[in-house]
N, C-alpha and C positions, 0 to 999 in steps of 0.2 A: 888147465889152460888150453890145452889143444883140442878138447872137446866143445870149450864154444869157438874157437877157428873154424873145428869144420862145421859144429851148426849156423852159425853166419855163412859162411861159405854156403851150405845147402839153404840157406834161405838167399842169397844172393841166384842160384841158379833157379830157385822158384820165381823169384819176381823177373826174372831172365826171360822164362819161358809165359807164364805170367802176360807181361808185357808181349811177347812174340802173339801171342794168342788174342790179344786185345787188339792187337794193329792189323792181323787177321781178320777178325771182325767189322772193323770199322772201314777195309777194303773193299769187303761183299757189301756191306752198309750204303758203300759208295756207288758200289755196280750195279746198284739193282738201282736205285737213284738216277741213274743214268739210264739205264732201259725203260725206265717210267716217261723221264724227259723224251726219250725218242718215242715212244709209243705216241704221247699225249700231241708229239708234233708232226707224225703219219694222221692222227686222228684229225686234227686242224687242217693238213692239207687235205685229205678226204671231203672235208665240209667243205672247205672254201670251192674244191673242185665241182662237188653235188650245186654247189648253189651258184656256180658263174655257171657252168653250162647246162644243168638241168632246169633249174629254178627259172634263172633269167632267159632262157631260149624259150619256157612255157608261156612266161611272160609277155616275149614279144611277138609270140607268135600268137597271147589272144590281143595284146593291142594291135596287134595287125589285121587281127580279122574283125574285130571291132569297126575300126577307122574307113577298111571299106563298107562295111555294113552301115 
């Protein structure tokens, strides 16, 4: 009897760590998730950036040399 005590017991401490190990996992799972999200939203402001002042300043400055030509 006291032999399956302690193997219940030692399987209790396996699905213990087990689980420790899975909720581990699923943190980094989460962090990295999260460095994607800010990357992809440096990347969004970068464009919106390149395209109000680069884009649209080439822009107005050939409708502007247009208009008086």
């Amino acid at each position: 009897m006291e032999f399956f005590f302690f193997f219940f017991q030692r399987l209790d401490i396996i699905k213990d760590l087990y689980d420790m190990l899975q909720n581990e996992l699923t943190i980094q799972h989460g962090y990295k998730l999260e460095w994607i999200v800010i990357y992809l939203i440096c990347i969004e402001v970068l464009i919106d950036i390149v395209w109000t002042i680069i884009i649209k300043g080439v822009f107005k400055w050939v409708l502007i040399y247009h208009i008086k030509n």
